[in-house]
C-alpha angles and dihedrals in degrees: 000000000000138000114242103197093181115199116236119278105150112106090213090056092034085060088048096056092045091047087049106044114088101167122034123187116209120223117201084024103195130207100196108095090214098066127072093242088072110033096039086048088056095039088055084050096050098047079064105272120129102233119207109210114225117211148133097196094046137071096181145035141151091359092298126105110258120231128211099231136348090273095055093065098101108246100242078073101085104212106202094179137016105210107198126215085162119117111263101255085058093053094088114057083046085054085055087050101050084048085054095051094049091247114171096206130037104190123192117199128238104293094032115104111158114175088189096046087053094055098045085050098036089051092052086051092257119160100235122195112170130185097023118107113229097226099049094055094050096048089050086044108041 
């Protein structure tokens, strides 16, 4: 028999999450103004989360210092939900390493479904939601 880990679709638990998440690190952090790993990023710092930007190729953004990978956020940083803007087949060795940071949420943006990174979330007790954007719910919910 097989394990179903189904990803969060519900509005009530979506505002949960939302009300409940005070740090977010962004995976797939983005400099350019014009992607949405940029301006959803900002848009999630400016509704009042401290976003924690998530890049190999970056030192900076959004006023916050950039870290190569999950792991490399030093663990006094308590990280509530990992939002993805990472392509799919990379989803779930960033779901490992949310589960290895202790993260409550992996969230994967509008476009992102990954079977084996729910399962690697949902066996660790994560709370998974794929294919929403995390600015568009909270401006529908809030």
């Amino acid at each position: 028999m097989s394990e179903n880990y189904a990803a969060v679709r519900d509005p009530d638990a979506i505002r949960d999450i939302l009300e409940d998440t005070k740090t977010v690190a962004v995976v797939g952090y983005s400099d350019d103004p014009g992607r949405a790993a940029h301006y959803v990023a900002r848009y999630l710092q400016e509704a009042g989360y401290r976003v924690i930007p998530v890049n190999p190729s970056l030192t900076q953004g959004l006023g916050e210092t950039c870290y190569p990978s999950l792991k490399a956020i030093p663990k006094d940083i308590r990280i509530d939900m990992v939002d993805c803007f990472r392509r799919p087949e990379f989803i779930p060795e960033i779901a490992r390493e949310a589960v290895a940071i202790g993260a409550k949420v992996l969230w994967m943006q509008s476009g992102i479904t990954s079977e084996q990174a729910r399962k690697i979330a949902g066996k660790a007790g994560m709370t998974v939601v794929e294919n929403r954007c995390t600015m568009r719910e909270h401006k529908c919910l809030f």
